[in-house]
N, C-alpha and C positions, 0 to 999 in steps of 0.2 A: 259189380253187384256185391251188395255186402248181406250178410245174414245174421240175424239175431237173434239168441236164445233165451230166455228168462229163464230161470230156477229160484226155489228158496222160498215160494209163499210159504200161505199155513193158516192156519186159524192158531189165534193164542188172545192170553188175556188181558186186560187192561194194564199196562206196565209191563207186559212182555218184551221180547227182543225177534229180530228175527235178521237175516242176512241176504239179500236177495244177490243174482250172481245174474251179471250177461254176457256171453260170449260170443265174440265174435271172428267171424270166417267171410272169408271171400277178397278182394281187391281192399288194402289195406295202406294208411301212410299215415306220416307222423301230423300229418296235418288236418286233424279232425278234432273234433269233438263226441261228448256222449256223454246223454243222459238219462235221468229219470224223469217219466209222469206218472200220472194216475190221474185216473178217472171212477170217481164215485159214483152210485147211481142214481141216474137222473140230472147229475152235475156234468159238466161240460169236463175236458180233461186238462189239468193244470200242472204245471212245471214245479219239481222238488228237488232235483238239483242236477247240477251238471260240470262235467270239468272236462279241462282243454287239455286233449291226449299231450303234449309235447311239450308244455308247461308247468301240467300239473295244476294249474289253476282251476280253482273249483269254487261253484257259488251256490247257495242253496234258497229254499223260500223261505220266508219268514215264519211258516207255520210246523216250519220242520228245522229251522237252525238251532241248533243246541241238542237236539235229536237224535237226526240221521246224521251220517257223514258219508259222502261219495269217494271213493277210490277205484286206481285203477291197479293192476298188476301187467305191466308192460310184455313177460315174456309169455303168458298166458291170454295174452289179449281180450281178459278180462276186465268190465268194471264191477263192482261192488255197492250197493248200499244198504249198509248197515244200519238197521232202527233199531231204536233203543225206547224207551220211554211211551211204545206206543198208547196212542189212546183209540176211543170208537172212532174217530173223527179221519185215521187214516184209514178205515174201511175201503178199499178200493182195487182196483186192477193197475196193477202197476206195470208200465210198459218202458222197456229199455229205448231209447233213440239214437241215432248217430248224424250227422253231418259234415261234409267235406270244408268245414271251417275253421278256422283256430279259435274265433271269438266266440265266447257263453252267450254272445248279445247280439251275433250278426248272420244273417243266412237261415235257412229253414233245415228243421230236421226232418231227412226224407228216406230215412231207413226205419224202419220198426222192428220191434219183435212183435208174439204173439200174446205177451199178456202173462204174467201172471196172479194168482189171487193175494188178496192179503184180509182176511176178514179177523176184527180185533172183538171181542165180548166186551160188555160193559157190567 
């Protein structure tokens, strides 16, 4: 079992920054993955980046490259993603994910956290 925490929304403004943080606890190995969603409302929930704990490899969407950037800090068993440039458009609940994969492209993510907000003003 693995557990996951979100931190770091907020409300800010168009062109603000903000640093979301997930932590995770519980049955842990180098052979995983973890990432970012969010789901806006009303919209289904869509994938903004993710990277391969043991690699370091990381890939993000198109609507967010040059943006955000995902990292992880290995002894903190933390990831990170850091927005930059946001606009209204990532208004959303952003939920951290994990899966026991090493690929960004294979296997399903079946660990969540609980959410947290990200609401941007226009």
């Amino acid at each position: 079992q693995v557990e996951l925490v979100e931190s770091g929304g907020g409300l800010v403004q168009t062109g603000g920054s903000l640093r979301l943080s997930c932590a995770a606890s519980g049955r842990t190995s180098s052979s995983y993955s973890m990432g970012w969603f969010r789901q806006a409302p009303r919209r289904e929930r869509e994938f903004v980046a993710g990277i391969s704990w043991n690699t370091g490899y990381t890939d993000h969407a198109p609507s967010v490259r040059g943006r955000f950037t995902i990292s992880r800090d290995n002894a903190k068993n933390t990831v990170y993603l850091q927005m930059n440039s946001l606009k209204p458009e990532d208004t959303a609940v952003y939920y951290c994910a994990a899966k026991y994969h090493s690929s960004l492209y294979l296997g399903q993510y079946n660990y969540w956290g609980q959410g947290t907000q990200v609401t941007v003003s226009s």
